[in-house]
N, C-alpha and C positions, 0 to 999 in steps of 0.2 A: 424214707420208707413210703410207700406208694399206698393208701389209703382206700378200702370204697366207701365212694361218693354216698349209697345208699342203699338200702333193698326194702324189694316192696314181699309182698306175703307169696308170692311166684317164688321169689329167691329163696326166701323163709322156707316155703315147704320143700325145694329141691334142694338146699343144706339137711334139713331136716328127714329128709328121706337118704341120701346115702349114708348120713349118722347115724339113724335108728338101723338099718341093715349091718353095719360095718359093727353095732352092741352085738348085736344078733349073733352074729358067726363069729365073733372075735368071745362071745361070751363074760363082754367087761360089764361094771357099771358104770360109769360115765366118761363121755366125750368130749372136749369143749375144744375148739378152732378159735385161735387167738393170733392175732396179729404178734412181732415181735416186741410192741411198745407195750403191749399185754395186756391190752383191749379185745372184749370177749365177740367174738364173729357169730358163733354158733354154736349149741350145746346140746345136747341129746343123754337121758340115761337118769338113774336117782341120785338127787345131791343129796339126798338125807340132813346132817349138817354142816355139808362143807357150804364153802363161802367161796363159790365161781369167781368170784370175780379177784378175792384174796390168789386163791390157785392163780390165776392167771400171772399177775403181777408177777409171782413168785418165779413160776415157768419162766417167764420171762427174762427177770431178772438171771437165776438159773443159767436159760441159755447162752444171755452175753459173759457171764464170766467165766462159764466153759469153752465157747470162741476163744477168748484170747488164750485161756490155757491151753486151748490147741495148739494157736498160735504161737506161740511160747514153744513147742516141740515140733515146731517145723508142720503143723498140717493148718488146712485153711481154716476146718469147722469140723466139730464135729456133729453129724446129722442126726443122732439120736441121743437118749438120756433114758436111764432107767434105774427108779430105786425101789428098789425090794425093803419092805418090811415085816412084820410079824404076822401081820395078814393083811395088810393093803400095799398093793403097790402103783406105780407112778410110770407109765414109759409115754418119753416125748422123744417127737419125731417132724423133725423141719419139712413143710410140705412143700415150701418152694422158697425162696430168701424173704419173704416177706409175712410167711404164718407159720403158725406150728400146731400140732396136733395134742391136745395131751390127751392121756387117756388111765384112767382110774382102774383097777381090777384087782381081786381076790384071789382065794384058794380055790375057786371055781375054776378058773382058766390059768393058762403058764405066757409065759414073756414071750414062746415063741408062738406061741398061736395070734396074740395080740400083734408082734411085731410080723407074722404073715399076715396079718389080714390090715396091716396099717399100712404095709408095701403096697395089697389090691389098691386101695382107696385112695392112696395119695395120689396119682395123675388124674382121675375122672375129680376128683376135689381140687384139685391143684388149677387145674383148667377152668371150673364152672368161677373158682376164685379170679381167676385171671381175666375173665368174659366180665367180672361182676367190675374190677377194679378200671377196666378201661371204658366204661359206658362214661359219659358226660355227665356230670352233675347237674348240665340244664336239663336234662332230663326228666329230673325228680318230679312224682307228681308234688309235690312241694311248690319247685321251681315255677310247673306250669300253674299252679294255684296261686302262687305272689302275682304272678306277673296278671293275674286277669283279676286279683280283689282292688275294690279300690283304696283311693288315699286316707288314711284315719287322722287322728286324735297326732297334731303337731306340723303337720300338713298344710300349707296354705291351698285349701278347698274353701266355698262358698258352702253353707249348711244347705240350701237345696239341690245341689249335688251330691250329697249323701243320700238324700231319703226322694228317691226318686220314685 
């Protein structure tokens, strides 16, 4: 599973903007983009008391042993997931092999308005994810920060090379 490396607040606010748009016209309350290992990417919308990051796991979780039950009937995967409840419901939707979408909604909105506008959003997300995942990790302002602090505490330095 293909990871990204990082995101600085550029990435943050363009997740964050197609999220808060795609609540908007979809008329859910929350959104969260999670990798398939069920690590949370991005989120948007009121968690009131849910526990994102529990949801995540679970989707997750979720997903893979829906996989094989596809698998099991002869299809590769299946691309979406939706559970209706008494008033909350749940539809996830794979945005490319490596995320998924889940997304939380009410008696406010129906499963097909949410899964039309989770169709809109999945290629312009699917892509800004795929731009995010193949940047280099030396990149990181991170990276460029180790490499220019100097040596600390375990280091064989001389102390006026510290405090110059």
């Amino acid at each position: 599973m293909e990871t990204i490396p990082f995101l600085t607040k550029e990435d943050v606010a363009s997740l964050d903007s197609l999220l808060l748009d795609y609540l908007q016209k979809s008329e859910a309350t929350l959104t969260v983009v999670i990798d398939k290992g069920g690590t949370v990417i991005a989120q948007q919308g009121e968690m009131g008391s849910i526990d994102v990051t529990i949801v995540a796991a679970l989707a997750a979780g979720s997903f893979a042993a829906t996989k094989e039950l596809a698998r099991r009937i002869g299809e590769m995967e299946f691309s979406a997931l939706y559970h209706q409840g008494k008033g909350q419901h749940i539809f996830m939707s794979a945005l490319d092999e490596h995320t998924i979408i889940i997304t939380v909604f009410g008696e406010k909105t129906t499963v097909g308005l949410v899964r039309f506008y989770t169709v809109n959003i999945s290629a312009p997300l699917a892509a800004l994810l795929e731009t995010l995942r193949k940047r280099d990790a030396s990149e990181s302002p991170f990276a460029l920060m180790e490499a220019e602090e100097p040596a600390l505490a375990g280091d064989a330095v001389s102390a006026d090379k510290l405090f110059v």
